[in-house]
C-alpha positions in Angstrom: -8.2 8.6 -51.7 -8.7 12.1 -53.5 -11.7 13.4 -52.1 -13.2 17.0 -53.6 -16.1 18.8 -52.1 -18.3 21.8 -52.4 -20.1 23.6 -49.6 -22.7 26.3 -49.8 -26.0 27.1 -47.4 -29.0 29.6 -48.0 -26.9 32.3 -46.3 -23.7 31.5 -47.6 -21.6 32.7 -44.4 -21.3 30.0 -41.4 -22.5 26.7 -42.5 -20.7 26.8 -45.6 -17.2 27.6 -44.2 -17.6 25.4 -40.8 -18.8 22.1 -43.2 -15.7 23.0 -45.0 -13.7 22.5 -42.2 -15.6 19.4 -40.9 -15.0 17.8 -44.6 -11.2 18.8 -44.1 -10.8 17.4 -40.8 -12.7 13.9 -41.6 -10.7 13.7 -44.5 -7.5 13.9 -42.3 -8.5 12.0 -39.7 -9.5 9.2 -42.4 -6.2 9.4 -44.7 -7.7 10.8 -47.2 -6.1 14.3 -49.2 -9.0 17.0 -50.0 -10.2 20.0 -51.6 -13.1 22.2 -50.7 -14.7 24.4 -52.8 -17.2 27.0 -50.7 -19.9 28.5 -52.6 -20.4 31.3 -50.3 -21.5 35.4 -50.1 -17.7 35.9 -51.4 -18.7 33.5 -54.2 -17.0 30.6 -55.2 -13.5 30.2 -52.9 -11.0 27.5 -53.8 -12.3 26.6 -56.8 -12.1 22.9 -58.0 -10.0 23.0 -60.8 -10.6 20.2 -64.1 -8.0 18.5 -63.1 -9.2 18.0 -58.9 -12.6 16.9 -60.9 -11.0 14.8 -63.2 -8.6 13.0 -60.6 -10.9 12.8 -57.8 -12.1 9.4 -56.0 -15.0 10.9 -54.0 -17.2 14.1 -54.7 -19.3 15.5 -51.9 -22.1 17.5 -51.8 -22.8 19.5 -49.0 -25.6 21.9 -49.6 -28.7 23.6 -48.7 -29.0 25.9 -51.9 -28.3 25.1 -55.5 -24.7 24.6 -56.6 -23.2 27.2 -59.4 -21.8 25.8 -62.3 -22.9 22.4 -61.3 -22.5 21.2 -65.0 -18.6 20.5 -63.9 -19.4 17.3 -62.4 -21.9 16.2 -65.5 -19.5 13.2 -66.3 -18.7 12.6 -62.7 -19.5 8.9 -61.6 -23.0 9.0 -59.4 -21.8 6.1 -57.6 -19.1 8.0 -56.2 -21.3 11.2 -55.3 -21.9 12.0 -51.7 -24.9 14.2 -51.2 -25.3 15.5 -47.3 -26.9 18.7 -46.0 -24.2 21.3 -44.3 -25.7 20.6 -40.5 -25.3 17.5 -40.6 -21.7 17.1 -41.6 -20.9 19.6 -39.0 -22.5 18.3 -36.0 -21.5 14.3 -37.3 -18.5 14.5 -39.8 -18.1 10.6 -39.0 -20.8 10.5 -41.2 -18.7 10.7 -44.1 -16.4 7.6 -43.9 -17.9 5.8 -40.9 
Protein backbone atom coordinates (compact mmCIF):
# COMPACT_ATOMS: atom_id res chain seq x y z
CA UNK A 1 0.00 0.00 0.00
CA UNK A 2 0.97 3.69 -0.97
CA UNK A 3 0.31 5.60 2.03
CA UNK A 4 0.78 9.76 1.89
CA UNK A 5 0.54 11.93 4.89
CA UNK A 6 0.70 15.35 6.15
CA UNK A 7 1.81 16.59 9.55
CA UNK A 8 1.52 19.96 11.10
CA UNK A 9 0.88 21.18 15.01
CA UNK A 10 0.09 24.75 16.50
CA UNK A 11 3.85 25.35 16.77
CA UNK A 12 4.94 23.75 13.76
CA UNK A 13 8.54 22.50 15.26
CA UNK A 14 8.47 19.07 17.26
CA UNK A 15 5.20 17.33 16.95
CA UNK A 16 5.08 17.85 13.32
CA UNK A 17 8.48 16.39 12.50
CA UNK A 18 8.43 13.42 15.37
CA UNK A 19 4.66 12.32 13.89
CA UNK A 20 6.49 12.33 10.64
CA UNK A 21 8.73 9.88 11.69
CA UNK A 22 6.25 7.78 13.65
CA UNK A 23 4.03 7.65 10.27
CA UNK A 24 7.36 6.53 8.51
CA UNK A 25 8.30 3.91 10.83
CA UNK A 26 4.62 2.35 11.11
CA UNK A 27 4.55 2.44 7.56
CA UNK A 28 7.77 0.26 7.52
CA UNK A 29 7.12 -1.80 10.04
CA UNK A 30 3.62 -2.56 8.21
CA UNK A 31 4.94 -3.05 4.47
CA UNK A 32 3.67 -0.25 3.45
CA UNK A 33 5.87 2.64 1.15
CA UNK A 34 5.23 6.41 2.33
CA UNK A 35 5.45 9.96 1.89
CA UNK A 36 5.23 12.68 4.51
CA UNK A 37 4.49 16.00 3.87
CA UNK A 38 5.27 18.46 7.18
CA UNK A 39 3.57 21.59 7.39
CA UNK A 40 5.86 23.16 9.71
CA UNK A 41 7.66 26.87 10.77
CA UNK A 42 9.89 26.08 7.48
CA UNK A 43 6.57 25.66 5.68
CA UNK A 44 5.58 22.98 3.71
CA UNK A 45 8.66 20.23 3.45
CA UNK A 46 8.35 17.24 1.14
CA UNK A 47 5.61 18.24 -0.64
CA UNK A 48 3.05 15.63 -1.94
CA UNK A 49 3.31 15.90 -5.46
CA UNK A 50 -0.25 15.24 -7.96
CA UNK A 51 0.96 12.29 -8.76
CA UNK A 52 1.70 10.83 -4.69
CA UNK A 53 -2.14 12.22 -4.40
CA UNK A 54 -3.35 10.78 -7.30
CA UNK A 55 -1.61 7.18 -6.77
CA UNK A 56 -2.02 6.94 -3.14
CA UNK A 57 -4.08 4.14 -1.18
CA UNK A 58 -4.22 5.82 2.19
CA UNK A 59 -4.10 9.61 3.13
CA UNK A 60 -3.47 10.56 6.79
CA UNK A 61 -4.17 13.42 8.61
CA UNK A 62 -2.19 14.21 11.43
CA UNK A 63 -2.95 17.69 12.70
CA UNK A 64 -3.61 20.09 15.35
CA UNK A 65 -3.77 23.30 13.11
CA UNK A 66 -5.40 23.76 9.71
CA UNK A 67 -3.80 22.21 6.68
CA UNK A 68 -2.53 24.73 3.72
CA UNK A 69 -3.62 24.07 0.46
CA UNK A 70 -5.97 21.41 1.68
CA UNK A 71 -8.07 21.71 -1.57
CA UNK A 72 -5.32 19.00 -3.03
CA UNK A 73 -7.11 16.23 -1.55
CA UNK A 74 -10.83 17.66 -2.68
CA UNK A 75 -11.37 14.42 -4.86
CA UNK A 76 -9.61 12.19 -2.47
CA UNK A 77 -11.79 9.21 -1.39
CA UNK A 78 -13.15 10.00 2.50
CA UNK A 79 -13.22 6.39 3.06
CA UNK A 80 -9.66 6.15 2.65
CA UNK A 81 -8.89 9.37 4.93
CA UNK A 82 -7.20 8.91 8.20
CA UNK A 83 -7.71 11.78 10.58
CA UNK A 84 -5.43 11.53 13.96
CA UNK A 85 -4.04 14.24 16.18
CA UNK A 86 0.06 14.52 16.17
CA UNK A 87 0.32 13.11 20.02
CA UNK A 88 -1.32 10.47 19.57
CA UNK A 89 0.43 8.93 16.54
CA UNK A 90 3.60 9.52 18.39
CA UNK A 91 3.09 8.08 21.63
CA UNK A 92 0.79 4.91 19.70
CA UNK A 93 1.86 4.75 15.94
CA UNK A 94 0.14 1.07 16.16
CA UNK A 95 -2.73 3.11 15.93
CA UNK A 96 -2.43 3.42 12.41
CA UNK A 97 -2.69 -0.19 10.99
CA UNK A 98 -3.39 -2.08 14.17
Amino acid sequence: MFVIAITSCATGIAHSYMAAEAIKKACKKNGHTCKVEIQGALGIENQLSPKDIETADLLIFANDVGITKVERFAKFPEGKIMRVKPHDVIKKPDLLFG
